[in-house]
ZASE-226743 format. One record per residue: x, y, z of N, C-alpha, C in turn. Coordinates in nm, 3 decimals, always signed. Layout:
BEGIN
<rec><n_x>X</n_x><n_y>Y</n_y><n_z>Z</n_z><ca_x>X</ca_x><ca_y>Y</ca_y><ca_z>Z</ca_z><c_x>X</c_x><c_y>Y</c_y><c_z>Z</c_z></rec>
...
! end
This chain:
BEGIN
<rec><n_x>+0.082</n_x><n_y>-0.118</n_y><n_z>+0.000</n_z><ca_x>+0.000</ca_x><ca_y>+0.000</ca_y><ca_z>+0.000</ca_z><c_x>+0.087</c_x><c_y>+0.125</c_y><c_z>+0.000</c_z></rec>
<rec><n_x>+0.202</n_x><n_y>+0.111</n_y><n_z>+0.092</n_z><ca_x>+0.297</ca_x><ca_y>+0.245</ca_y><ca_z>+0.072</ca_z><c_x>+0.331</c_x><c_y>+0.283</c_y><c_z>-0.099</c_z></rec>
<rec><n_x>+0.350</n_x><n_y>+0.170</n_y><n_z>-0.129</n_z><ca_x>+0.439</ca_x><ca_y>+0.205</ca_y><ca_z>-0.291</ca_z><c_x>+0.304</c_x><c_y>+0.265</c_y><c_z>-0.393</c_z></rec>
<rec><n_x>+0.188</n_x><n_y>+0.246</n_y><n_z>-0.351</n_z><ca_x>+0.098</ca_x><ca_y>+0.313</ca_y><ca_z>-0.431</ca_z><c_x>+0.079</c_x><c_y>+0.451</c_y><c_z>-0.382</c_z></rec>
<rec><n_x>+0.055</n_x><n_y>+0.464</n_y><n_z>-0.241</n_z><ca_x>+0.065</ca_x><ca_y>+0.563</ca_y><ca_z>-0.167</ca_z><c_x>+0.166</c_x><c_y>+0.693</c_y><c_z>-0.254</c_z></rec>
<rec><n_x>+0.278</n_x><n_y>+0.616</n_y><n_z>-0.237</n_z><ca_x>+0.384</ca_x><ca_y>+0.724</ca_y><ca_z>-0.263</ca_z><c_x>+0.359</c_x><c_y>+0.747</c_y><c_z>-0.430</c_z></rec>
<rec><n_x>+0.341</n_x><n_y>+0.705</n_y><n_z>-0.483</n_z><ca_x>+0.296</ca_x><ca_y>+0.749</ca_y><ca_z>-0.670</ca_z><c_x>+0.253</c_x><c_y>+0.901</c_y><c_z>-0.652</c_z></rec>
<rec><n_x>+0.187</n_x><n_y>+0.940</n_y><n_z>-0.581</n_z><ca_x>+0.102</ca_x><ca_y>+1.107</ca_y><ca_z>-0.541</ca_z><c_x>+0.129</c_x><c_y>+1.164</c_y><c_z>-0.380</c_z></rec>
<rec><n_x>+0.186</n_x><n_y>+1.069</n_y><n_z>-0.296</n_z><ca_x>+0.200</ca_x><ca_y>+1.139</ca_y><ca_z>-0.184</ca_z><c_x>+0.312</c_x><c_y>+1.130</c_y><c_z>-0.099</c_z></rec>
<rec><n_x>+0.382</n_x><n_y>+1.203</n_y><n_z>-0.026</n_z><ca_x>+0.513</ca_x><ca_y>+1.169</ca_y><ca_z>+0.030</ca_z><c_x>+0.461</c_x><c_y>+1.228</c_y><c_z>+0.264</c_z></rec>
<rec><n_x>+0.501</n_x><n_y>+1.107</n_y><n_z>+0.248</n_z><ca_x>+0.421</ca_x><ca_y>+1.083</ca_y><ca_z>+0.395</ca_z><c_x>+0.552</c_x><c_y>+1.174</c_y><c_z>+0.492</c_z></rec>
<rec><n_x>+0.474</n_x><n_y>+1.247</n_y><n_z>+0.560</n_z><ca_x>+0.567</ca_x><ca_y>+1.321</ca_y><ca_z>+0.701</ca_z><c_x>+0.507</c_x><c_y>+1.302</c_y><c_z>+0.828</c_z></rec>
<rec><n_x>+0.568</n_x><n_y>+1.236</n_y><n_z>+0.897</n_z><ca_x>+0.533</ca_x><ca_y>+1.256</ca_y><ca_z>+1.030</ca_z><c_x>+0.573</c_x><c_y>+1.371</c_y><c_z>+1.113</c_z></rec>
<rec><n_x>+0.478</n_x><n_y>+1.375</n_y><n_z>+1.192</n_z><ca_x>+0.581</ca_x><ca_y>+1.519</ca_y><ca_z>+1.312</ca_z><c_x>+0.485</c_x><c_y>+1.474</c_y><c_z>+1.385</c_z></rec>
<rec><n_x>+0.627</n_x><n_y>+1.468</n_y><n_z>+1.493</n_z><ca_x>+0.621</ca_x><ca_y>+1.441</ca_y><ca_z>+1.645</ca_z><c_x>+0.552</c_x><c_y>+1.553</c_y><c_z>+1.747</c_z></rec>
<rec><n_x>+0.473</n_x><n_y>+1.548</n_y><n_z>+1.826</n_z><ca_x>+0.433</ca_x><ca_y>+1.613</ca_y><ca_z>+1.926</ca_z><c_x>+0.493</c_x><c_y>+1.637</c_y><c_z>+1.983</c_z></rec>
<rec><n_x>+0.569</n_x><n_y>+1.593</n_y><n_z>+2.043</n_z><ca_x>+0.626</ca_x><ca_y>+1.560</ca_y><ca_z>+2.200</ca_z><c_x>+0.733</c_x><c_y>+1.528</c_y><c_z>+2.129</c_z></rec>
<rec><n_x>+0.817</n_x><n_y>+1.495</n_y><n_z>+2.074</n_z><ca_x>+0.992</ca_x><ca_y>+1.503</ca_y><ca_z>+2.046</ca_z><c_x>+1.036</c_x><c_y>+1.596</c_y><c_z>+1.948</c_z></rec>
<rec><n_x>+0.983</n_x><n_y>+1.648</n_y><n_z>+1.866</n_z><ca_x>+1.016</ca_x><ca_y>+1.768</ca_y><ca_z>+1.745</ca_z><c_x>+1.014</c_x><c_y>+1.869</c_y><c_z>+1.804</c_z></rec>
<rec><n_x>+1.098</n_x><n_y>+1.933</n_y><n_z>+1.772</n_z><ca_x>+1.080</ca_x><ca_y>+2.091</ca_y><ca_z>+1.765</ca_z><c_x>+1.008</c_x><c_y>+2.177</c_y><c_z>+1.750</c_z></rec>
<rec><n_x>+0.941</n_x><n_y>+2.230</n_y><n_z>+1.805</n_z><ca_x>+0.807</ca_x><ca_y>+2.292</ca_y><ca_z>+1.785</ca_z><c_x>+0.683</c_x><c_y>+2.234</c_y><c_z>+1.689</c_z></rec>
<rec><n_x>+0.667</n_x><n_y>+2.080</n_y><n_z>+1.751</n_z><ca_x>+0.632</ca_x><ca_y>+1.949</ca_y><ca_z>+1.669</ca_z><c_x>+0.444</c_x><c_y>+2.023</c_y><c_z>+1.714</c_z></rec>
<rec><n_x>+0.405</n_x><n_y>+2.047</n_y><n_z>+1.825</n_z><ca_x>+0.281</ca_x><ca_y>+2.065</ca_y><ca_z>+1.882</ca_z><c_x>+0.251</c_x><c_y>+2.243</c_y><c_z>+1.814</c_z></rec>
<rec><n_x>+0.359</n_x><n_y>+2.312</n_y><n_z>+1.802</n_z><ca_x>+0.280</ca_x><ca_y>+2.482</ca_y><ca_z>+1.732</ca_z><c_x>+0.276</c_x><c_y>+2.394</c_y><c_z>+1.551</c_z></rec>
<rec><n_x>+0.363</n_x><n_y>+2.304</n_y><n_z>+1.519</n_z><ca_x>+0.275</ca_x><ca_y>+2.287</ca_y><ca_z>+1.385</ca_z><c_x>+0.220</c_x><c_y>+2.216</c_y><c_z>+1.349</c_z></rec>
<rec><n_x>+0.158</n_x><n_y>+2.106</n_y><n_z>+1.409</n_z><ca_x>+0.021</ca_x><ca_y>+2.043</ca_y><ca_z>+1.423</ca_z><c_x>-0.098</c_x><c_y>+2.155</c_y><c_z>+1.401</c_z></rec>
<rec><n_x>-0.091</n_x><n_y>+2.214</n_y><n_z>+1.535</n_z><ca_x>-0.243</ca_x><ca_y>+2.289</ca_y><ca_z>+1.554</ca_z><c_x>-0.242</c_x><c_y>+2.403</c_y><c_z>+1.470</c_z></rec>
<rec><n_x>-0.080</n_x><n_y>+2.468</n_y><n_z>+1.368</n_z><ca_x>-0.095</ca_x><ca_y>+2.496</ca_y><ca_z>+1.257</ca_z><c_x>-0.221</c_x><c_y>+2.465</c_y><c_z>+1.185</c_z></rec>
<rec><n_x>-0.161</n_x><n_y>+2.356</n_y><n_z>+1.146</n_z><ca_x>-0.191</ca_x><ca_y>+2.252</ca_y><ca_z>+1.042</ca_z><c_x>-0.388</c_x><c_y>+2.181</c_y><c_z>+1.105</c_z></rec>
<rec><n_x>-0.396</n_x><n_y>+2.158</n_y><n_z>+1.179</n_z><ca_x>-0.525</ca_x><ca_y>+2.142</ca_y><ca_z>+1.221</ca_z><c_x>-0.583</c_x><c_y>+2.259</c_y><c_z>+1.236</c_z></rec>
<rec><n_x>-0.550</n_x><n_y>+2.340</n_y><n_z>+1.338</n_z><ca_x>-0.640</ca_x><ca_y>+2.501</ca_y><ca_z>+1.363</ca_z><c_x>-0.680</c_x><c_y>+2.435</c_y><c_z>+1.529</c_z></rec>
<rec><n_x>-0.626</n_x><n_y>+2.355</n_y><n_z>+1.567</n_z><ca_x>-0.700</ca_x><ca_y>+2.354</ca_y><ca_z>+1.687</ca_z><c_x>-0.572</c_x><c_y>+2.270</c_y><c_z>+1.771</c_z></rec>
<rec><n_x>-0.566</n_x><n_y>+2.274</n_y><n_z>+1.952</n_z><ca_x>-0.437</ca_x><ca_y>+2.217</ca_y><ca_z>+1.972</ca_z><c_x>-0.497</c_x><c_y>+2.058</c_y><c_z>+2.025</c_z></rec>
<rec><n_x>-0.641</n_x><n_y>+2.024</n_y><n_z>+1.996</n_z><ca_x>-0.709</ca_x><ca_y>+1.905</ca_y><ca_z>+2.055</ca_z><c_x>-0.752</c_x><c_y>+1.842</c_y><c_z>+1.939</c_z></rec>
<rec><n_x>-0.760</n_x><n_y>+1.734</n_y><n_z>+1.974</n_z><ca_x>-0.767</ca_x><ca_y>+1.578</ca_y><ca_z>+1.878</ca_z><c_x>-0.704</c_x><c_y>+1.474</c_y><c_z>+1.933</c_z></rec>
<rec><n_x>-0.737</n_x><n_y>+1.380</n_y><n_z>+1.881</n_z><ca_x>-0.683</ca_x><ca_y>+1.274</ca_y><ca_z>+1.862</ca_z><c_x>-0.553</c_x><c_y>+1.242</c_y><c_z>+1.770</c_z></rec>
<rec><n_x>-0.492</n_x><n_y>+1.154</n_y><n_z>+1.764</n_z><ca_x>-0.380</ca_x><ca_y>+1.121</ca_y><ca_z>+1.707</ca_z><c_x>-0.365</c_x><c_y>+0.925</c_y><c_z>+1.731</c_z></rec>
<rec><n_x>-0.339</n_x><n_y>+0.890</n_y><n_z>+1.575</n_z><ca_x>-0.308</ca_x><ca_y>+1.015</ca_y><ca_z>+1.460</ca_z><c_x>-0.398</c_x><c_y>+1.053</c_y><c_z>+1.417</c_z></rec>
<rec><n_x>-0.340</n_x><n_y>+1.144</n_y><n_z>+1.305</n_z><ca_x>-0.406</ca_x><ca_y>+1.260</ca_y><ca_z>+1.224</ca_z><c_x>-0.342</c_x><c_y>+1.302</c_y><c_z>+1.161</c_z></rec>
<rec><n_x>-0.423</n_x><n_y>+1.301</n_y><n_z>+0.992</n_z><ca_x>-0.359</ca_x><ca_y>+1.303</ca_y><ca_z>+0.899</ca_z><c_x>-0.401</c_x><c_y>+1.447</c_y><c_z>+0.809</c_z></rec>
<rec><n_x>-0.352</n_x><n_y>+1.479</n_y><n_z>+0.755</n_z><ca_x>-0.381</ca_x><ca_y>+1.630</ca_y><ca_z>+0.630</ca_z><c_x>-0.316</c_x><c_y>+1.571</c_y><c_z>+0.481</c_z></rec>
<rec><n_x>-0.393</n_x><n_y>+1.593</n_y><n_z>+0.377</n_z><ca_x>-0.327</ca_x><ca_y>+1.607</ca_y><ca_z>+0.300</ca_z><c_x>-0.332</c_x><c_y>+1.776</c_y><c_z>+0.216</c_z></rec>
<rec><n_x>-0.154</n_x><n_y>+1.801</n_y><n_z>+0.210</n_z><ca_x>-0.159</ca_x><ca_y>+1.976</ca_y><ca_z>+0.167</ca_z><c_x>-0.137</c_x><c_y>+1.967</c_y><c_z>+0.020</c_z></rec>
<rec><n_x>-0.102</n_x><n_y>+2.054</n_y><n_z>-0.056</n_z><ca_x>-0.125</ca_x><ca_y>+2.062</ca_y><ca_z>-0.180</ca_z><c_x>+0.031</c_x><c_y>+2.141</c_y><c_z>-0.179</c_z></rec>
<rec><n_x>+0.068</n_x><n_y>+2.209</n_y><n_z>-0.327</n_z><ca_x>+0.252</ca_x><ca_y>+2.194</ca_y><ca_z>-0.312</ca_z><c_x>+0.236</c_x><c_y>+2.338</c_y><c_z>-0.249</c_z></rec>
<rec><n_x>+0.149</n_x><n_y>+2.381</n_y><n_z>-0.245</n_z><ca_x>+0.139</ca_x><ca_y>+2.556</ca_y><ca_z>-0.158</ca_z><c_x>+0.149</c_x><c_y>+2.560</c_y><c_z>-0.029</c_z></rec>
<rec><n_x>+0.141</n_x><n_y>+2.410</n_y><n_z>+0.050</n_z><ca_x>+0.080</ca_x><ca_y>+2.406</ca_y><ca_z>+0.173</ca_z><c_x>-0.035</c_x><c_y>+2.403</c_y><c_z>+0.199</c_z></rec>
<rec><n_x>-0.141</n_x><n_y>+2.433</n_y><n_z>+0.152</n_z><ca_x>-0.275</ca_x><ca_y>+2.477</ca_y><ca_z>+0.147</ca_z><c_x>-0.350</c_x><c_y>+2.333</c_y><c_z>+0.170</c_z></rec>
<rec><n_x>-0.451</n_x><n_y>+2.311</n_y><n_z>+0.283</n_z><ca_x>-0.489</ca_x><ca_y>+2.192</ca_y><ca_z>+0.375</ca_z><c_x>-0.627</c_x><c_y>+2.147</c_y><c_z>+0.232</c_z></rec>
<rec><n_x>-0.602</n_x><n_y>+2.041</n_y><n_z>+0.151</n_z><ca_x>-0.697</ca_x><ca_y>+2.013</ca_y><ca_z>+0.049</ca_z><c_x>-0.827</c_x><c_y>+1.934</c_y><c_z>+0.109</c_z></rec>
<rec><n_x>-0.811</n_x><n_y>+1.832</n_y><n_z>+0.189</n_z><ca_x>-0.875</ca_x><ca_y>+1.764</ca_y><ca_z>+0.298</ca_z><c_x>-0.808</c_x><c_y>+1.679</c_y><c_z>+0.410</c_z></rec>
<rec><n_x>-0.859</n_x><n_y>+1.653</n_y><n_z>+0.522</n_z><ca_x>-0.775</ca_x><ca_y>+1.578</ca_y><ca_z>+0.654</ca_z><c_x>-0.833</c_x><c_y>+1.496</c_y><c_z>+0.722</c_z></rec>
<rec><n_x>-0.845</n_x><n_y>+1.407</n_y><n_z>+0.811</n_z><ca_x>-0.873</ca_x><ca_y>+1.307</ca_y><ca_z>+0.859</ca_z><c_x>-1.008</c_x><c_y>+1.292</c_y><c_z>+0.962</c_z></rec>
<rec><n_x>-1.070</n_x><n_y>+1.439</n_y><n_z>+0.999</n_z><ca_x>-1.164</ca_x><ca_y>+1.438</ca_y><ca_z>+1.014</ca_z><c_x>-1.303</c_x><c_y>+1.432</c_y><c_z>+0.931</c_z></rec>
<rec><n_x>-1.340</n_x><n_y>+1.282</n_y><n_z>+0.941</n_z><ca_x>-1.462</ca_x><ca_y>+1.253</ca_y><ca_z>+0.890</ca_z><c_x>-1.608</c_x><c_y>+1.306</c_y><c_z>+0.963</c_z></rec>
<rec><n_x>-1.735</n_x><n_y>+1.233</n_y><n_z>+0.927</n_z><ca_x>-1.821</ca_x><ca_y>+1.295</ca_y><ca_z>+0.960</ca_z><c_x>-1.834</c_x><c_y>+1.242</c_y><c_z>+1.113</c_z></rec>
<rec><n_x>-1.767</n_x><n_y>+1.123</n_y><n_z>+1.158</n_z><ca_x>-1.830</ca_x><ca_y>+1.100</ca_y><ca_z>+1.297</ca_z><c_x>-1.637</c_x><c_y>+1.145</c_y><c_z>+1.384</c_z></rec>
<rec><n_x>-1.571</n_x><n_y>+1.264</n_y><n_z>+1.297</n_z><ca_x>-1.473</ca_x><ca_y>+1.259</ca_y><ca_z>+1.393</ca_z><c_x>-1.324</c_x><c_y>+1.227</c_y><c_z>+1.337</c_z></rec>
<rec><n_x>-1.208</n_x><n_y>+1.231</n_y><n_z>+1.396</n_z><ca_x>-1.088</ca_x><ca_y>+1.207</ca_y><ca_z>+1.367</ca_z><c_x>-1.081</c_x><c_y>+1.038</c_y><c_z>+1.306</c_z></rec>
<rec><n_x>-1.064</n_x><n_y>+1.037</n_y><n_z>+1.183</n_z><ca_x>-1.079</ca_x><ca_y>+0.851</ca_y><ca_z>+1.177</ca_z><c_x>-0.929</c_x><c_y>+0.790</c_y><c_z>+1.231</c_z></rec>
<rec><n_x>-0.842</n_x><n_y>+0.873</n_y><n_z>+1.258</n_z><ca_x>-0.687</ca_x><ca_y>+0.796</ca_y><ca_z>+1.367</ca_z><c_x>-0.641</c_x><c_y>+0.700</c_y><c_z>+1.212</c_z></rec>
<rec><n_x>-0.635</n_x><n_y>+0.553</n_y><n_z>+1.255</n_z><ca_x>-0.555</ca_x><ca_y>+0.450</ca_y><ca_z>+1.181</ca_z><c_x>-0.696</c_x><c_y>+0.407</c_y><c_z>+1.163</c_z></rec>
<rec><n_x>-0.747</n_x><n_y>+0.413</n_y><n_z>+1.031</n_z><ca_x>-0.860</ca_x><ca_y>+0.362</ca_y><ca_z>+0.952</ca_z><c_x>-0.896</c_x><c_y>+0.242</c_y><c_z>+1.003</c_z></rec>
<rec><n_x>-0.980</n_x><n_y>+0.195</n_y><n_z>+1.129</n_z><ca_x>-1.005</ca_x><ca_y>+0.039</ca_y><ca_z>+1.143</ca_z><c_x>-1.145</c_x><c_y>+0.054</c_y><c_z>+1.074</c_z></rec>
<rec><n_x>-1.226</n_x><n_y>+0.135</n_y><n_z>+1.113</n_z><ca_x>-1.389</ca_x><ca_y>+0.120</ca_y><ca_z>+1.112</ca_z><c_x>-1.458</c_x><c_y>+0.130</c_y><c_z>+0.962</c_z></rec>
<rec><n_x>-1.571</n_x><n_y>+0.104</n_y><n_z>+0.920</n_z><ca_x>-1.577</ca_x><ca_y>+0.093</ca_y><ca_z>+0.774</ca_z><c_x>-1.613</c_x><c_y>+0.237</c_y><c_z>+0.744</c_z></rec>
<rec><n_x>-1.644</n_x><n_y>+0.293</n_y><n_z>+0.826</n_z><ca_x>-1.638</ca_x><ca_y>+0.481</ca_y><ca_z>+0.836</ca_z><c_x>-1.527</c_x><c_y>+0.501</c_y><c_z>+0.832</c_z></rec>
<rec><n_x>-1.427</n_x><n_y>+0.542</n_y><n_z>+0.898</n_z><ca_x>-1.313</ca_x><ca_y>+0.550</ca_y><ca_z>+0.898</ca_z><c_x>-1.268</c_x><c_y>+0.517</c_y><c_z>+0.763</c_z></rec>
<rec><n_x>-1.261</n_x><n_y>+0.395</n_y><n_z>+0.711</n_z><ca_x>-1.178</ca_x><ca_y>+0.353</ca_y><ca_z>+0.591</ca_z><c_x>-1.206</c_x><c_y>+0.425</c_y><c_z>+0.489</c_z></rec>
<rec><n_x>-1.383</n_x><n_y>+0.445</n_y><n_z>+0.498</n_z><ca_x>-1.413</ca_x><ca_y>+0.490</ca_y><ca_z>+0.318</ca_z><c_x>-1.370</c_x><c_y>+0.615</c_y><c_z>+0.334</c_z></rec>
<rec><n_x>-1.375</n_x><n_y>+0.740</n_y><n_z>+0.485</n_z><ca_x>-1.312</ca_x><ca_y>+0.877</ca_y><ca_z>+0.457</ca_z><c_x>-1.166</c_x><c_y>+0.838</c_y><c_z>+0.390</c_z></rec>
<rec><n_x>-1.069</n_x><n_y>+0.776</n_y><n_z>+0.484</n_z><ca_x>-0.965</ca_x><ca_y>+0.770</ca_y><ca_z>+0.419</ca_z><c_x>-0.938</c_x><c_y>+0.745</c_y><c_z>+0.242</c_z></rec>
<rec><n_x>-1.001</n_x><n_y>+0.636</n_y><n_z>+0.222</n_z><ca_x>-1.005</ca_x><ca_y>+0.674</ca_y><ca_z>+0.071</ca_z><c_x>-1.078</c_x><c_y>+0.741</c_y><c_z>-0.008</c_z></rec>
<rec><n_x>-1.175</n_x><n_y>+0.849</n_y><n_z>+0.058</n_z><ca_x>-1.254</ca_x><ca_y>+0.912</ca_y><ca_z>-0.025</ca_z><c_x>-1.118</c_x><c_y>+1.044</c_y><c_z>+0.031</c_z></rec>
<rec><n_x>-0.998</n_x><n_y>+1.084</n_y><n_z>+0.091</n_z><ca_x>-0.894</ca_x><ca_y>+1.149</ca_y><ca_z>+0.102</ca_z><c_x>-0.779</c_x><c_y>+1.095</c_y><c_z>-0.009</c_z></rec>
<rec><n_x>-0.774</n_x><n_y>+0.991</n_y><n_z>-0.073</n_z><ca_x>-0.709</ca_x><ca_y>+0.988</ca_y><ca_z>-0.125</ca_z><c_x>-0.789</c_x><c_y>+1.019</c_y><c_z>-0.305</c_z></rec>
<rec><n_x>-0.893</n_x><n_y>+0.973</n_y><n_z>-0.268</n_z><ca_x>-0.955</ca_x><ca_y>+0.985</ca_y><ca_z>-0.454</ca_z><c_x>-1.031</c_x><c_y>+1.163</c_y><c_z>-0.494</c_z></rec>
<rec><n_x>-1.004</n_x><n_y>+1.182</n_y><n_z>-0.369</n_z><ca_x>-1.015</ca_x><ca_y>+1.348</ca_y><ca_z>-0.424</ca_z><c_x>-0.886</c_x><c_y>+1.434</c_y><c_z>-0.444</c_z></rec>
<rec><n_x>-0.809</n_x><n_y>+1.378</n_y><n_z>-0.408</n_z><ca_x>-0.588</ca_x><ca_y>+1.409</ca_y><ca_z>-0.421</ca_z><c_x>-0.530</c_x><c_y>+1.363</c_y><c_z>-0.520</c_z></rec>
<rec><n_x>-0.569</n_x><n_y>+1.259</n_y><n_z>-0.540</n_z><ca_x>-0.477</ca_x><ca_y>+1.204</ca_y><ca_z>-0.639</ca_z><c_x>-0.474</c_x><c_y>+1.279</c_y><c_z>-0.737</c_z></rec>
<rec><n_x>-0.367</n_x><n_y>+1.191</n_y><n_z>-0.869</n_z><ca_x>-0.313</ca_x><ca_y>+1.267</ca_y><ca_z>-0.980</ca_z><c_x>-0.268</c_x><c_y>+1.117</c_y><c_z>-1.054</c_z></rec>
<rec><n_x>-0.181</n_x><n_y>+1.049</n_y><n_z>-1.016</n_z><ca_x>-0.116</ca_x><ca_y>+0.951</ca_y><ca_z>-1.029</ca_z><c_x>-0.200</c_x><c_y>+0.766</c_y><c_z>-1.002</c_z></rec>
<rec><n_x>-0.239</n_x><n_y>+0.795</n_y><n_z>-0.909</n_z><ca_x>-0.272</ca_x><ca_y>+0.664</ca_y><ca_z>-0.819</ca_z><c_x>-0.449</c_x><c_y>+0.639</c_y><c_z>-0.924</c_z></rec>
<rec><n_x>-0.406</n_x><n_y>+0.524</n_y><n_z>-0.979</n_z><ca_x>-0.530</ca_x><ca_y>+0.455</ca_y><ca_z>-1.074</ca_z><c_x>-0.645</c_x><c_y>+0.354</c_y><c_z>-1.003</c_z></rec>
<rec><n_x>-0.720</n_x><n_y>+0.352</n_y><n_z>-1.055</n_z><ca_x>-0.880</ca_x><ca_y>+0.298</ca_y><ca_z>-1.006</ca_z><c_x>-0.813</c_x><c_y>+0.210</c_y><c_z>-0.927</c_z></rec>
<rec><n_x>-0.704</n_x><n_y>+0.095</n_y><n_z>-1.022</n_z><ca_x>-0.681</ca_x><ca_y>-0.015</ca_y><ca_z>-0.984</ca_z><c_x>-0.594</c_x><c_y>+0.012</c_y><c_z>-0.822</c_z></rec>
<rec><n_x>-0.536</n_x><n_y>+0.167</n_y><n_z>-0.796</n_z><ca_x>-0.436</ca_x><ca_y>+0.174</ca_y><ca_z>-0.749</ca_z><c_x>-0.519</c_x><c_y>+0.179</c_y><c_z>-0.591</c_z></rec>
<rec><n_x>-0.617</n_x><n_y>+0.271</n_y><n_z>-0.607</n_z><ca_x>-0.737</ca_x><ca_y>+0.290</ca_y><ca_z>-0.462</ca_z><c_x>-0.792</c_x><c_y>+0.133</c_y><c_z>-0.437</c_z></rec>
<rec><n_x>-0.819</n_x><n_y>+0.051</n_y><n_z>-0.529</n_z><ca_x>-0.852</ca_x><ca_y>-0.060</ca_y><ca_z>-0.567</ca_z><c_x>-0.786</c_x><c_y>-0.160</c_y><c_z>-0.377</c_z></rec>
<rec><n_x>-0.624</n_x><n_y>-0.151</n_y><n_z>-0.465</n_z><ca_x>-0.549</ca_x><ca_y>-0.222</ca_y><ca_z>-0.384</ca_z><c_x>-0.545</c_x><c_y>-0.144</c_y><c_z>-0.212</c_z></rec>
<rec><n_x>-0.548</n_x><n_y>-0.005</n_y><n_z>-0.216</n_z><ca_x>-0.537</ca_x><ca_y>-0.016</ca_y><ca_z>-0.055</ca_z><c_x>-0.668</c_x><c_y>+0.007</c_y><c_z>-0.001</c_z></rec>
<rec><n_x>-0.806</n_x><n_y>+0.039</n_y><n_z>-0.076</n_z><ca_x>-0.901</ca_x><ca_y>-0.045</ca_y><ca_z>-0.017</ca_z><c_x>-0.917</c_x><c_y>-0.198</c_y><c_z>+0.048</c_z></rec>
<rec><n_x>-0.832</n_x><n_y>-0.280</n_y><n_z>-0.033</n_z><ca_x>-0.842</ca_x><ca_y>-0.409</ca_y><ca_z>+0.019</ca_z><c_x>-0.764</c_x><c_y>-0.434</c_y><c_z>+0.095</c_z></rec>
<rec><n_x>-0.588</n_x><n_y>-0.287</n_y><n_z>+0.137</n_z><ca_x>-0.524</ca_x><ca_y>-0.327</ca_y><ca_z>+0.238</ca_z><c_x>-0.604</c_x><c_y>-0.328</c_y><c_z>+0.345</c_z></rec>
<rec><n_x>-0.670</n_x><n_y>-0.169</n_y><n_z>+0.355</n_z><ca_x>-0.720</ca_x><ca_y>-0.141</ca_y><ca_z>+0.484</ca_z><c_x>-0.806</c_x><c_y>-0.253</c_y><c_z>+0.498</c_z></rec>
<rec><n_x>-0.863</n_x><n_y>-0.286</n_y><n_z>+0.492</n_z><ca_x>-0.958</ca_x><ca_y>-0.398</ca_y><ca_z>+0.473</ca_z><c_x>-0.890</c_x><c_y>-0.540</c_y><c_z>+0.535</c_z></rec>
<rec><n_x>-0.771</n_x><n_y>-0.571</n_y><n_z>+0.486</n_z><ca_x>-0.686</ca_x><ca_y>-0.685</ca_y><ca_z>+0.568</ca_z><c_x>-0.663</c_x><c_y>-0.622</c_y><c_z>+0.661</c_z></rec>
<rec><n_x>-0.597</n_x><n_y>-0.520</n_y><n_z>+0.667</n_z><ca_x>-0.553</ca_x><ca_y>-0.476</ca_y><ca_z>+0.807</ca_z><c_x>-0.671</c_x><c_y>-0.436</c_y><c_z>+0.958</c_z></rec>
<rec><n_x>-0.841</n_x><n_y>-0.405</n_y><n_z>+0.899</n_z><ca_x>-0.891</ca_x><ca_y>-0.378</ca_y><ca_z>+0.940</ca_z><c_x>-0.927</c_x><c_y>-0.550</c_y><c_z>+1.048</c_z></rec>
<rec><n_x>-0.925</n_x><n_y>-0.602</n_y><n_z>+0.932</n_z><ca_x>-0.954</ca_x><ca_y>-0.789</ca_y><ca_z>+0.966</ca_z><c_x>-0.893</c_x><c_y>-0.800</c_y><c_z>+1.113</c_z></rec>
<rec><n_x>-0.734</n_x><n_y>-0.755</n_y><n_z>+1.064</n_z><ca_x>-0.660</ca_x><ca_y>-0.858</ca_y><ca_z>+1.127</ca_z><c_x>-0.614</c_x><c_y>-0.782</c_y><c_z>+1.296</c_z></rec>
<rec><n_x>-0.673</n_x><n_y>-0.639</n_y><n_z>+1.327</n_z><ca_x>-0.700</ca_x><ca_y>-0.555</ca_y><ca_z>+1.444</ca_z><c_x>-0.828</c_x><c_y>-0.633</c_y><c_z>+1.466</c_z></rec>
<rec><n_x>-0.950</n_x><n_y>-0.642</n_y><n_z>+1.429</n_z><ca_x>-1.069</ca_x><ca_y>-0.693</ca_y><ca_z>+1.466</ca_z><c_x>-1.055</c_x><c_y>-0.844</c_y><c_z>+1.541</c_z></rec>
<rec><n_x>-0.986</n_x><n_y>-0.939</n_y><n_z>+1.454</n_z><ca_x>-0.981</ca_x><ca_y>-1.067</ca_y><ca_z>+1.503</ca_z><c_x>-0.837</c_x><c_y>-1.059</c_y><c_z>+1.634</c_z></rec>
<rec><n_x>-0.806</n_x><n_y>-0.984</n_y><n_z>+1.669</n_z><ca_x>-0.715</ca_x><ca_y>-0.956</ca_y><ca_z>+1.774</ca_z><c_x>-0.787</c_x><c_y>-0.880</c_y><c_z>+1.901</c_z></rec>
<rec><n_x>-0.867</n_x><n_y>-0.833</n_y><n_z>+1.868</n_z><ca_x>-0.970</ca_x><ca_y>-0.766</ca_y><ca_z>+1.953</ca_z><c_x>-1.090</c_x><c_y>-0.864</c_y><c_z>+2.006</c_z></rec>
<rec><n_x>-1.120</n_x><n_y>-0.982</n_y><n_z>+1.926</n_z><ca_x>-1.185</ca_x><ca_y>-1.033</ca_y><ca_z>+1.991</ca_z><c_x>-1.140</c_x><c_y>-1.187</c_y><c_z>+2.049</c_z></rec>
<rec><n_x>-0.976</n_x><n_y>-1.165</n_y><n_z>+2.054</n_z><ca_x>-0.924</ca_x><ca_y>-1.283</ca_y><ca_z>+2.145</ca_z><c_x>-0.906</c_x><c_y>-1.282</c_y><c_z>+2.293</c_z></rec>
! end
């Protein structure tokens, strides 16, 4: 899923709590210094916030829920440029294993 990922997007993390003024550019970048984490933005090459990880019921964090998942890829199919039917295709069905395989760990 990364290698499709990266075709249109180049992933940054920043740290809260170990970066350098990791928490003034978050709430930059959000507008607010509360949420959850993670939390994701995708910016455009201006910086400019195109859409971010708050869906309609809330911060979706690491996509487990089937809410959660479809914001996440309805964040990637309004961004893209590069990444093909087939390409949303494949990390629909990651999240989807990965969603599995948190669920069946949750109910051991």
């Amino acid at each position: 899923m990364a290698q499709v990922l990266a075709r249109d997007f180049i992933d940054l993390k920043i740290d809260t709590d170990r970066m350098v003024n990791g928490k003034e550019v978050a709430k930059r970048l959000r507008g607010t210094d509360r949420g959850g984490i993670p939390w994701m933005v995708i910016l455009d090459s201006d910086s400019k916030a195109l859409i971010n990880a708050d869906g309609p019921e809330g911060n979706i964090g690491c996509p487990v829920q089937p809410e959660e998942r479809a914001h996440f890829i309805k964040m990637v199919k309004m961004t893209r440029d590069k990444i093909t039917d087939t390409g949303v295709k494949t990390i629909t069905e990651e999240l989807q294993k990965f969603a599995d395989k948190i669920m069946a760990g949750r109910r051991r």
